[in-house]
DSSP file (Angstrom, degrees, kcal/mol; ACC not computed):
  #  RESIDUE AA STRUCTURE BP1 BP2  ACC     N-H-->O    O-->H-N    N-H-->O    O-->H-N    TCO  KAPPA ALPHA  PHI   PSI    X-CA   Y-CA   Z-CA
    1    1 A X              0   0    0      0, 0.0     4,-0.0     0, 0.0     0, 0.0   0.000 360.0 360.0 360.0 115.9  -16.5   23.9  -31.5
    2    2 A X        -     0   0    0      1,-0.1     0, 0.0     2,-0.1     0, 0.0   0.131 360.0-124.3 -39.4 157.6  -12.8   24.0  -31.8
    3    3 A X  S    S+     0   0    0      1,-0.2    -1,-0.1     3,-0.0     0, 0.0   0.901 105.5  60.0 -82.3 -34.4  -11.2   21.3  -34.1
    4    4 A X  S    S+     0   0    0      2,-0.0     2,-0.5     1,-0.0    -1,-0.2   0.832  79.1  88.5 -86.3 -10.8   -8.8   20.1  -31.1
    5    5 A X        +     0   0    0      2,-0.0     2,-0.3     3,-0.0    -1,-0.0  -0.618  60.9 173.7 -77.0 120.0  -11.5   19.1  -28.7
    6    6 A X        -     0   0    0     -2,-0.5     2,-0.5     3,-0.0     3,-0.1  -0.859  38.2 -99.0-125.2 173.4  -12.3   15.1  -29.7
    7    7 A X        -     0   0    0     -2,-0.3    -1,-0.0     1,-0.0    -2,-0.0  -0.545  38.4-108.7 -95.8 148.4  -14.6   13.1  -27.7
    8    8 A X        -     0   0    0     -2,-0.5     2,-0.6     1,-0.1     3,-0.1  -0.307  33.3-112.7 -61.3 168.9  -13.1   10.9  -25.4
    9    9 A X    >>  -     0   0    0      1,-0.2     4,-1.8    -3,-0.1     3,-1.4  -0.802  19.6-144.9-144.0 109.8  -13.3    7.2  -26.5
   10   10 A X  H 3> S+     0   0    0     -2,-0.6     4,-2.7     1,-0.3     2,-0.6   0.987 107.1  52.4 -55.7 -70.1  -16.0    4.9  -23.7
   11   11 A X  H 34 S+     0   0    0      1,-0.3    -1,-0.3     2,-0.2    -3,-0.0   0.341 112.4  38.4 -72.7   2.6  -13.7    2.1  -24.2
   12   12 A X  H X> S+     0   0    0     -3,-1.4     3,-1.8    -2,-0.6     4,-1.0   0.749 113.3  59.1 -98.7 -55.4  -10.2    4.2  -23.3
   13   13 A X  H >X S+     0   0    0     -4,-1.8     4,-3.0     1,-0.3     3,-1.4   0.865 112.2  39.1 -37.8 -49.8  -12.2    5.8  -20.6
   14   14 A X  H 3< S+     0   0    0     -4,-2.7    -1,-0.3     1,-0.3    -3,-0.2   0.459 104.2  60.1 -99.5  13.6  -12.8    2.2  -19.2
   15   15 A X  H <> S+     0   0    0     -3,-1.8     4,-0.9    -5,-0.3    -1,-0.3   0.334 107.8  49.6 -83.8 -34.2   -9.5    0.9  -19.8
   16   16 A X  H XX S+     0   0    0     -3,-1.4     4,-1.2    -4,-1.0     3,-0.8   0.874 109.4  56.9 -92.5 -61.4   -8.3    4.3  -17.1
   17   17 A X  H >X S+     0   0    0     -4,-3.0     3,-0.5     1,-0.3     4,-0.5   0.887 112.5  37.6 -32.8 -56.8  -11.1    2.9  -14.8
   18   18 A X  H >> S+     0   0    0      1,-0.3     4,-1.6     2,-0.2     3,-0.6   0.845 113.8  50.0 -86.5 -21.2   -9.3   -0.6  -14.8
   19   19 A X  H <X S+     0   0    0     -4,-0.9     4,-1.6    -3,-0.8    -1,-0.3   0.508 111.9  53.6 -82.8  -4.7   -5.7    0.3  -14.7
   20   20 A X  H << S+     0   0    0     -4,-1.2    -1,-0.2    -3,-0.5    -2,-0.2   0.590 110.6  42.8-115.7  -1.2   -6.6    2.5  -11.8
   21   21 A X  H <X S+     0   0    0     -3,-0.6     4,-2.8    -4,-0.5    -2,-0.2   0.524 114.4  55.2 -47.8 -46.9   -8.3   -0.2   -9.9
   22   22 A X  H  X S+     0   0    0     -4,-1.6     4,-0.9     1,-0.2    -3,-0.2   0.957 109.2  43.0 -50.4 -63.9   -5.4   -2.3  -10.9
   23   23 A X  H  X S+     0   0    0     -4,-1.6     4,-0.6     1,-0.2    -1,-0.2   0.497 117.0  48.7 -84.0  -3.1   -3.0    0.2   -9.5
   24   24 A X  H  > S+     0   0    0      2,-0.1     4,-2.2     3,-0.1     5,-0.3   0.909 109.2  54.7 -74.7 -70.6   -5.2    0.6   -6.2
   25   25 A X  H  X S+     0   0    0     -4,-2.8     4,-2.2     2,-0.2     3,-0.3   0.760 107.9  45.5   6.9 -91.8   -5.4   -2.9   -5.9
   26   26 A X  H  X S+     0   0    0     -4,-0.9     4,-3.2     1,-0.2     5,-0.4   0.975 113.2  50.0 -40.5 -77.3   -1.5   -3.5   -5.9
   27   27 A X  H  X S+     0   0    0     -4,-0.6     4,-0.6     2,-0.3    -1,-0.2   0.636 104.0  50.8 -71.6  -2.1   -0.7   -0.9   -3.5
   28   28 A X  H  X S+     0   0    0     -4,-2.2     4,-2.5    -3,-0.3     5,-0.2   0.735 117.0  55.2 -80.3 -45.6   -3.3   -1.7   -0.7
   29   29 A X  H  X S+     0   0    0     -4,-2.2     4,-1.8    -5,-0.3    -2,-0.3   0.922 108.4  45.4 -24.8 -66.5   -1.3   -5.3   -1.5
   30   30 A X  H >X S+     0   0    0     -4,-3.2     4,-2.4     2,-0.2     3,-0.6   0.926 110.1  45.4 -80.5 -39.4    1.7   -4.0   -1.0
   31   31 A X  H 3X S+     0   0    0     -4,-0.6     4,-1.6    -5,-0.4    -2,-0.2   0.715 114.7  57.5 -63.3 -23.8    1.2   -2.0    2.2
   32   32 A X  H 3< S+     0   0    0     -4,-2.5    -2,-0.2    -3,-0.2    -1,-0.2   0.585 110.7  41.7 -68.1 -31.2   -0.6   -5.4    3.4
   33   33 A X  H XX S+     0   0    0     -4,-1.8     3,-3.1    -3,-0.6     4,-1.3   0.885 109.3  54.4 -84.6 -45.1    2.4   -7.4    2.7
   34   34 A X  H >X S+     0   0    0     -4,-2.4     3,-0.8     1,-0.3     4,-0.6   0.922 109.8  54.1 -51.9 -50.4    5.1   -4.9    4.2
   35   35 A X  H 3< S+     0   0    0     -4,-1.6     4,-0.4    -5,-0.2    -1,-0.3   0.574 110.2  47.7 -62.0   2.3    3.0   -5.0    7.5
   36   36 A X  H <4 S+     0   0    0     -3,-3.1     6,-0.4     2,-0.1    -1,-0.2   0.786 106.5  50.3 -98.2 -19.3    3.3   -8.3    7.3
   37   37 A X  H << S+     0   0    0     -4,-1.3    -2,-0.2    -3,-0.8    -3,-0.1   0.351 110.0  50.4 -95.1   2.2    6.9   -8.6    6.7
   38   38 A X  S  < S+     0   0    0     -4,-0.6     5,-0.3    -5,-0.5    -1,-0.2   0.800  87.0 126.5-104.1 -23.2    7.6   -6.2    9.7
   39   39 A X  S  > S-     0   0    0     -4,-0.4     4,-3.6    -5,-0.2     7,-0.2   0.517  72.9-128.2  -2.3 135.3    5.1   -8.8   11.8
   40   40 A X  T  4 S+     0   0    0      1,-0.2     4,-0.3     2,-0.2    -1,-0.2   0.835 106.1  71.3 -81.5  -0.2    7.0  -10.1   15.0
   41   41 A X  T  4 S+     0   0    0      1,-0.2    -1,-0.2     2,-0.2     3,-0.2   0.939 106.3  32.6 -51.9 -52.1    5.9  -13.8   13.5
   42   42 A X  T  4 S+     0   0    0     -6,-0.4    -1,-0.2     1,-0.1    -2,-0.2   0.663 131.3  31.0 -94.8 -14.8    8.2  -13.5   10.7
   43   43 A X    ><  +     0   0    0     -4,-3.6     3,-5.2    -5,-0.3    -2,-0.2  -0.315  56.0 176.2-160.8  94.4   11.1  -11.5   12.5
   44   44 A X  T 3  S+     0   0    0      1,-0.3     3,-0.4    -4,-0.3    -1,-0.2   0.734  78.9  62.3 -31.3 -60.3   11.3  -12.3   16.0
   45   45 A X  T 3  S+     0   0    0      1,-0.3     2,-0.3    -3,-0.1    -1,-0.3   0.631 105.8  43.9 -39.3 -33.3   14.4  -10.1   16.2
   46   46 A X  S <  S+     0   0    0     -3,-5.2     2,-0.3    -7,-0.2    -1,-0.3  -0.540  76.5 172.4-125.3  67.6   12.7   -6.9   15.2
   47   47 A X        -     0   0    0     -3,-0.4     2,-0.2    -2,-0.3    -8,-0.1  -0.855  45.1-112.2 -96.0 159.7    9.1   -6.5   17.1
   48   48 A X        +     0   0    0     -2,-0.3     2,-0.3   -10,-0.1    -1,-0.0  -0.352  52.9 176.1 -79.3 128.6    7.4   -3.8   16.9
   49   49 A X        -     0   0    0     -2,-0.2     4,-0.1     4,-0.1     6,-0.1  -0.998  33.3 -79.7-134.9 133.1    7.5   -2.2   20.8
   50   50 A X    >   -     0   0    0     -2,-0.3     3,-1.7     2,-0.1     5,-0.1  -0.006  36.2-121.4 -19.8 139.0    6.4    0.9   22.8
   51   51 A X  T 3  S+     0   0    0      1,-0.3     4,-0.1     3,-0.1    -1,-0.1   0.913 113.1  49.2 -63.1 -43.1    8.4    3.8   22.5
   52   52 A X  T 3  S+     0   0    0      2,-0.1     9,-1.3     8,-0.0     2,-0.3   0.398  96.5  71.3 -66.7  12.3    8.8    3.7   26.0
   53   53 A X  B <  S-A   60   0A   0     -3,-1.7     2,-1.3     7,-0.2     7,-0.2  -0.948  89.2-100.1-130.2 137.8   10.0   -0.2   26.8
   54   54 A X    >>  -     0   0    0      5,-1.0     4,-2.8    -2,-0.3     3,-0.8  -0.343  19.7-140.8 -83.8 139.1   13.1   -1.3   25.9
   55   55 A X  T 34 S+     0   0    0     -2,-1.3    -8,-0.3     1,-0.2    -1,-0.2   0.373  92.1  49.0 -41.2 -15.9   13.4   -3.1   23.0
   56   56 A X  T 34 S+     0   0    0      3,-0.1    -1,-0.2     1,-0.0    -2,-0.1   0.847 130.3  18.4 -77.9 -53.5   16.1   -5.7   24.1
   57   57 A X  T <4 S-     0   0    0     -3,-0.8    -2,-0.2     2,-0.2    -3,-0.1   0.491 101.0-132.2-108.6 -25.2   14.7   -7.1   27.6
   58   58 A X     <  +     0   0    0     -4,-2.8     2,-0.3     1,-0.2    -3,-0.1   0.886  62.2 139.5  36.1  88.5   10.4   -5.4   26.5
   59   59 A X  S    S-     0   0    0     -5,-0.0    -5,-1.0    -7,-0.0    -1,-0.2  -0.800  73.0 -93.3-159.7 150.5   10.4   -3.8   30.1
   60   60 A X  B      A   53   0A   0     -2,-0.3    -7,-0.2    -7,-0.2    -3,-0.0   0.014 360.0 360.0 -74.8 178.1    9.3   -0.7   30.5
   61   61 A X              0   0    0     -9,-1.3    -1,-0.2    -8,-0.0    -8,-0.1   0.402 360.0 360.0 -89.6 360.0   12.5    2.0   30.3
């Protein structure tokens, strides 16, 4: 067995498990707040509308 192969460490191994939960975690979070913050609740001025109706008046185009 070659000298440079070492065995990986359980406790590093499960240390990448949790920082990679972490970082799943956080970014379903963030894509859960940014759809909230485009939400017509918080900014009446910008809802989300059909590509066909216009966006001033929501009647169809």
């Amino acid at each position: 067995m070659s000298a440079y192969r070492r065995r990986i460490d359980p406790e590093a191994g499960a240390v990448a498990v949790w920082l990679g939960a972490m970082a799943t975690a956080f970014a379903l979070l963030a894509v859960i707040v940014d759809r909230d913050m485009n939400a017509e609740s918080l900014h009446p001025g910008f809802a989300v509308v059909a590509p066909d109706t216009d966006p001033v008046t929501d009647t169809p185009a």
